[in-house]
Structure formats: structure tokens, C-alpha cells
PyMOL commands that place a pseudoatom at each C-alpha (Angstrom):
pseudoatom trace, name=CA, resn=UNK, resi=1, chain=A, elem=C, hetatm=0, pos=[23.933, 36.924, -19.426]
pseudoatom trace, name=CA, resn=UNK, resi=2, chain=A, elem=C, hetatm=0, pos=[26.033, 33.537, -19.470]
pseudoatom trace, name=CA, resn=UNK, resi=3, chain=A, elem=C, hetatm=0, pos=[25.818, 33.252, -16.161]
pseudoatom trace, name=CA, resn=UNK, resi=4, chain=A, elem=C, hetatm=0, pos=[22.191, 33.899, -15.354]
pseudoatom trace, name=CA, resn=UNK, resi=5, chain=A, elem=C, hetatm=0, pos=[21.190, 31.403, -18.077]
pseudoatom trace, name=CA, resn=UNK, resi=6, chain=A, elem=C, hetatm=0, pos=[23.822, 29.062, -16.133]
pseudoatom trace, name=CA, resn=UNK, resi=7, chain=A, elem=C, hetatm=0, pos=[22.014, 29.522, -12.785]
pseudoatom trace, name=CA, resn=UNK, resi=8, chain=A, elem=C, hetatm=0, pos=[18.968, 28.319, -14.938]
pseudoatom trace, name=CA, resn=UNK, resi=9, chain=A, elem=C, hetatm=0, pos=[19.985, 25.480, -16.062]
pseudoatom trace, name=CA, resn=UNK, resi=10, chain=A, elem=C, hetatm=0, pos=[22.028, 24.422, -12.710]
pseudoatom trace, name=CA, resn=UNK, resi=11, chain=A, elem=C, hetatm=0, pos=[18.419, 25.165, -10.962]
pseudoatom trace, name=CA, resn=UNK, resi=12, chain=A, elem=C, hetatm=0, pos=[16.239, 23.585, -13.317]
pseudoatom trace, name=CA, resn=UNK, resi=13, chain=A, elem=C, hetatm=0, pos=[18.400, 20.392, -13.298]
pseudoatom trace, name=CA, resn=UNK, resi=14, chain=A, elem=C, hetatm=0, pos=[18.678, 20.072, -9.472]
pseudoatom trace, name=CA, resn=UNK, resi=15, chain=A, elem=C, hetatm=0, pos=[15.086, 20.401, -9.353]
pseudoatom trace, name=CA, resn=UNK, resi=16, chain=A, elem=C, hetatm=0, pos=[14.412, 17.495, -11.568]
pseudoatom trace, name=CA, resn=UNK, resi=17, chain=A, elem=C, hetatm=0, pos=[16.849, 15.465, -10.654]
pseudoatom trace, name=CA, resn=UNK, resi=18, chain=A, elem=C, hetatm=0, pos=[14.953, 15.731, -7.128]
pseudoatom trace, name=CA, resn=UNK, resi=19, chain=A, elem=C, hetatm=0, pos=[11.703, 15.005, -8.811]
pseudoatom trace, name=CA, resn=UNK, resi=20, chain=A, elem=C, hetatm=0, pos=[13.292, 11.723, -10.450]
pseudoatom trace, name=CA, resn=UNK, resi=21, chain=A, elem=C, hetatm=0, pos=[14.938, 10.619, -6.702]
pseudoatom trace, name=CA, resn=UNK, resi=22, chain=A, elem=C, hetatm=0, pos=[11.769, 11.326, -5.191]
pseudoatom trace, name=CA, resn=UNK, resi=23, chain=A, elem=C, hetatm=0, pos=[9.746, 9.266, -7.862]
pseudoatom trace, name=CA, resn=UNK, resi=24, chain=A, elem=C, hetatm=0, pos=[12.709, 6.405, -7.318]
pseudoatom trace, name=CA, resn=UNK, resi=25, chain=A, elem=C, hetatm=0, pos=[12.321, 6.590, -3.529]
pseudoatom trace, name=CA, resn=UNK, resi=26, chain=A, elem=C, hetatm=0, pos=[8.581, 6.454, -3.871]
pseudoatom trace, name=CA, resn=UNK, resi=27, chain=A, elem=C, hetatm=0, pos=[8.808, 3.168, -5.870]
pseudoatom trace, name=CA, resn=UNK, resi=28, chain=A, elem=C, hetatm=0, pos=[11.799, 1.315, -3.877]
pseudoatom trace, name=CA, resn=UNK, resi=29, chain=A, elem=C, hetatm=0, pos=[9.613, 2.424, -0.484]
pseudoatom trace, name=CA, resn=UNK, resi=30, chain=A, elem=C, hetatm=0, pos=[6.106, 0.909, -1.612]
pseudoatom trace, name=CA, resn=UNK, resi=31, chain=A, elem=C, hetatm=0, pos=[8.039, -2.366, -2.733]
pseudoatom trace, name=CA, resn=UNK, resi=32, chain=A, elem=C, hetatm=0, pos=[9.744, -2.047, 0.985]
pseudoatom trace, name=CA, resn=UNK, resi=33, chain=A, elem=C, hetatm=0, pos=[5.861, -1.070, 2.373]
pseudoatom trace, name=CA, resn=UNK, resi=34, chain=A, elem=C, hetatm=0, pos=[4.422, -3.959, 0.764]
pseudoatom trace, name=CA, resn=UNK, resi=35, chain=A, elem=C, hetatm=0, pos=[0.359, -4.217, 2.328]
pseudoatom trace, name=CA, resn=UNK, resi=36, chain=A, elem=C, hetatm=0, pos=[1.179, -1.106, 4.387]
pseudoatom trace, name=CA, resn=UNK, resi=37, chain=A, elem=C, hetatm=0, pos=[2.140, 1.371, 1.914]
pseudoatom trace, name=CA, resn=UNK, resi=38, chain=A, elem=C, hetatm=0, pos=[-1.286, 3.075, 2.590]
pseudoatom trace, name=CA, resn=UNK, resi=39, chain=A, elem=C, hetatm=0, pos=[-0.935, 3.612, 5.571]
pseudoatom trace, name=CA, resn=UNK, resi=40, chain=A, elem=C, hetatm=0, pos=[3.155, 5.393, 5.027]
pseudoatom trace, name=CA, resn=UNK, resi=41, chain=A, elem=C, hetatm=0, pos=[3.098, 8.690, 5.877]
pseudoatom trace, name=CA, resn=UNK, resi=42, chain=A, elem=C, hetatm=0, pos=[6.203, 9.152, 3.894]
pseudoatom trace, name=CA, resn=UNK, resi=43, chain=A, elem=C, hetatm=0, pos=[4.653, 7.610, 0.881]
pseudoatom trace, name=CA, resn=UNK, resi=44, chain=A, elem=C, hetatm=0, pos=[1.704, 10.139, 1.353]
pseudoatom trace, name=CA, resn=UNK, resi=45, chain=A, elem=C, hetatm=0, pos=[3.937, 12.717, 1.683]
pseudoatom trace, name=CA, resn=UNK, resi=46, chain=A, elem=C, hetatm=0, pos=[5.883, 11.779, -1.605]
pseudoatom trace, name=CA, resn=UNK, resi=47, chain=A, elem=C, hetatm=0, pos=[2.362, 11.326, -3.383]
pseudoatom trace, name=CA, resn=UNK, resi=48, chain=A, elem=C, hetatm=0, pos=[1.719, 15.203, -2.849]
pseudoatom trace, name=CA, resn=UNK, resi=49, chain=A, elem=C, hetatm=0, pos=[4.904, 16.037, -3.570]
pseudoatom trace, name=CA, resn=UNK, resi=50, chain=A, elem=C, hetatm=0, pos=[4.509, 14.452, -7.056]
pseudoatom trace, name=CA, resn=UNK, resi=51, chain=A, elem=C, hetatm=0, pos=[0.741, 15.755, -7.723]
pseudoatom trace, name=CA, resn=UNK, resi=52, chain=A, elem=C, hetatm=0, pos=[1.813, 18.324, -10.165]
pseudoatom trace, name=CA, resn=UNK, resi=53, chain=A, elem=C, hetatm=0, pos=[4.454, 17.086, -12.218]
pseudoatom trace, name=CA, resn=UNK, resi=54, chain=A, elem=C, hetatm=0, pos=[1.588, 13.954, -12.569]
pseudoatom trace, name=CA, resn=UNK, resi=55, chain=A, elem=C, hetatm=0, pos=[-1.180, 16.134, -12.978]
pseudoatom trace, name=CA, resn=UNK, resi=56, chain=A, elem=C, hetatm=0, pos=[1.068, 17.541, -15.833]
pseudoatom trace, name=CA, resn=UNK, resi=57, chain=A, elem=C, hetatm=0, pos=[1.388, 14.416, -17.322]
pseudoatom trace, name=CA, resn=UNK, resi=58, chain=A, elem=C, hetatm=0, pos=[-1.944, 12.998, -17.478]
pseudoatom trace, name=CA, resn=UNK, resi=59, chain=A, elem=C, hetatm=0, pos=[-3.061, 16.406, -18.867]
pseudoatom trace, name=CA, resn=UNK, resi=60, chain=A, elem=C, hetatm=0, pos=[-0.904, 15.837, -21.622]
pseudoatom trace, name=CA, resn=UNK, resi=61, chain=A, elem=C, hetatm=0, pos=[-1.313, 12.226, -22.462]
pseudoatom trace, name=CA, resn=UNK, resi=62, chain=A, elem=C, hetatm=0, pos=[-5.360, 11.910, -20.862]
pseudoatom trace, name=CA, resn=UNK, resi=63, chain=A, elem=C, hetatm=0, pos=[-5.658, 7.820, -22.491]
pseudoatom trace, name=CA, resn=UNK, resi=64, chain=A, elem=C, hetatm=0, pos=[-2.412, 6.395, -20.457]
pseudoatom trace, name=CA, resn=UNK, resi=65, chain=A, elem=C, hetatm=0, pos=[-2.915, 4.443, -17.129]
pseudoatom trace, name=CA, resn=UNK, resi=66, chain=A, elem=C, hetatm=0, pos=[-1.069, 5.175, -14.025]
pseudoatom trace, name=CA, resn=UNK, resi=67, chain=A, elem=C, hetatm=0, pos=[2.016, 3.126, -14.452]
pseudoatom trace, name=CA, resn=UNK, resi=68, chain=A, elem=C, hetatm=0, pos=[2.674, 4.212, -18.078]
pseudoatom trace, name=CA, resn=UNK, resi=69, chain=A, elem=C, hetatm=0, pos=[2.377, 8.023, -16.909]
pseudoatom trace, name=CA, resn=UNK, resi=70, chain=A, elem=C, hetatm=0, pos=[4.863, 7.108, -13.864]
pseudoatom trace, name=CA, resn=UNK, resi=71, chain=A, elem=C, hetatm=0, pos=[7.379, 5.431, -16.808]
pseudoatom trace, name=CA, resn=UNK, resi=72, chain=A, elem=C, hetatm=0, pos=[6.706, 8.821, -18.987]
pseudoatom trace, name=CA, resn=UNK, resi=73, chain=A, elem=C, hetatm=0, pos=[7.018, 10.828, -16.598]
pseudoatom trace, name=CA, resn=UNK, resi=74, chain=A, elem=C, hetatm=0, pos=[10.259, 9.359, -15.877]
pseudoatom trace, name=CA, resn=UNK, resi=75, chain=A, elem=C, hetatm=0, pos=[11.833, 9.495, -19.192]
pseudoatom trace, name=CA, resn=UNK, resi=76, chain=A, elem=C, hetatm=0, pos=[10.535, 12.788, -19.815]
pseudoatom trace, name=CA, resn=UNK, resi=77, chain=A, elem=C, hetatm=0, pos=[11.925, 14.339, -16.965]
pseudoatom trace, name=CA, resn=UNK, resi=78, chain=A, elem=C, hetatm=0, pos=[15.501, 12.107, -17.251]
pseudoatom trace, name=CA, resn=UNK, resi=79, chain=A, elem=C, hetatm=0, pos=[15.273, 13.463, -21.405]
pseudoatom trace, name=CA, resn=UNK, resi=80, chain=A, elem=C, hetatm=0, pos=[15.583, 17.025, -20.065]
pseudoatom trace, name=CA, resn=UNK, resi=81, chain=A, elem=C, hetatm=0, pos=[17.991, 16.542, -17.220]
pseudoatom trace, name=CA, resn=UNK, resi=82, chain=A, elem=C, hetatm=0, pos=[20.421, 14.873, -19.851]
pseudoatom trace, name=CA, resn=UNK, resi=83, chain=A, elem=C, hetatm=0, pos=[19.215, 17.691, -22.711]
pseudoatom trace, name=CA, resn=UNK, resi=84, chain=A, elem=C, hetatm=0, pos=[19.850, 20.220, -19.450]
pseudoatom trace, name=CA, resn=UNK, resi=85, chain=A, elem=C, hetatm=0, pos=[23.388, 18.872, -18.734]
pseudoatom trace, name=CA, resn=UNK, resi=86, chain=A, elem=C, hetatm=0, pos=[24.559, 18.786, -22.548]
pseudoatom trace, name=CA, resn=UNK, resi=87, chain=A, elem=C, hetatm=0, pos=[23.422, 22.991, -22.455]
pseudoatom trace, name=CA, resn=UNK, resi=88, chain=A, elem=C, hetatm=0, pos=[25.446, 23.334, -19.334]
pseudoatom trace, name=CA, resn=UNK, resi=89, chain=A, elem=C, hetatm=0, pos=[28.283, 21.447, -20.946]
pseudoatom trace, name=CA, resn=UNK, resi=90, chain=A, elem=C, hetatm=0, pos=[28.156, 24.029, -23.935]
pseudoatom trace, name=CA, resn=UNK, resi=91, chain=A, elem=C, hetatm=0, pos=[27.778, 26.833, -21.726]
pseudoatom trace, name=CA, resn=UNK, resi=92, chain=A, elem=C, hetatm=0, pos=[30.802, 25.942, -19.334]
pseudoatom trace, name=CA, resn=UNK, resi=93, chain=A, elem=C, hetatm=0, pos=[33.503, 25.294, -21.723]
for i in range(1, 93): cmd.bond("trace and resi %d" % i, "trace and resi %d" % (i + 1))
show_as sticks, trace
zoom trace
């Protein structure tokens, strides 16, 4: 049992901490992009990647503009992958 819940957590963290990269990437590459960044294919790419974890977001907070669902979004998803890494603290020792 300790060690399926283990996988869980190790899963669920990787998989947010790739959401928060990608959502770092995506802002360091349209400062980078500049006038183009409409035009980026990678930034397009990155923009569908993120859909549903935004989607999420402005379901649950429907009066916030884009920027302050990108910044909670962010601290959301860096709350759990800290709250995820003190369970797989408790669980490994």
C-alpha cells in the first residue's frame, strides 16, 4: 500500500513540476519572442499544452484576468508540489 501511494505522489509531482517548467518556459520564450511570439510554433504548442490546467483555473476563479490566473495558477500548482514533497518526505522515512 506504501508504495503504491508513493508512486502517486512521485507521479503527481513530476507531472506538475512539468506543468510549472512549461508555464516558466512559456513566459521566458514570449519575453525572448518579443513582436513574434504569435507567430512561435513552440509558444502555440505550449499554449495547448496549458489549456486545461487554465481552463481549470478560470472555472474556478471566473472574475480574474489572464495574468492573475497565470500567477494562481502558479502558486497553486507550486502549493501542491511542496504539500506533495512534504507527503513523500513522511512516507519515505
Amino acid at each position: 500500500m506504501t508504495a503504491a501511494l508513493l508512486l502517486m505522489v512521485v507521479v503527481s509531482r513530476a507531472i506538475i513540476e512539468l506543468i510549472l517548467w512549461l508555464i516558466v518556459g512559456r513566459t521566458a520564450l514570449r519575453l525572448l519572442a518579443g513582436s513574434a511570439a504569435a507567430d512561435n510554433v513552440v509558444l502555440q504548442l505550449f499554449d495547448i499544452i496549458l489549456g486545461p490546467p487554465r481552463t481549470l483555473i478560470a472555472r474556478l476563479w471566473p472574475g480574474t484576468g489572464f495574468t492573475a490566473r497565470e500567477w494562481l495558477l502558479f502558486g497553486l500548482l507550486l502549493s501542491l508540489w511542496l504539500v506533495l514533497g512534504v507527503g513523500k518526505w513522511w512516507l519515505v522515512r
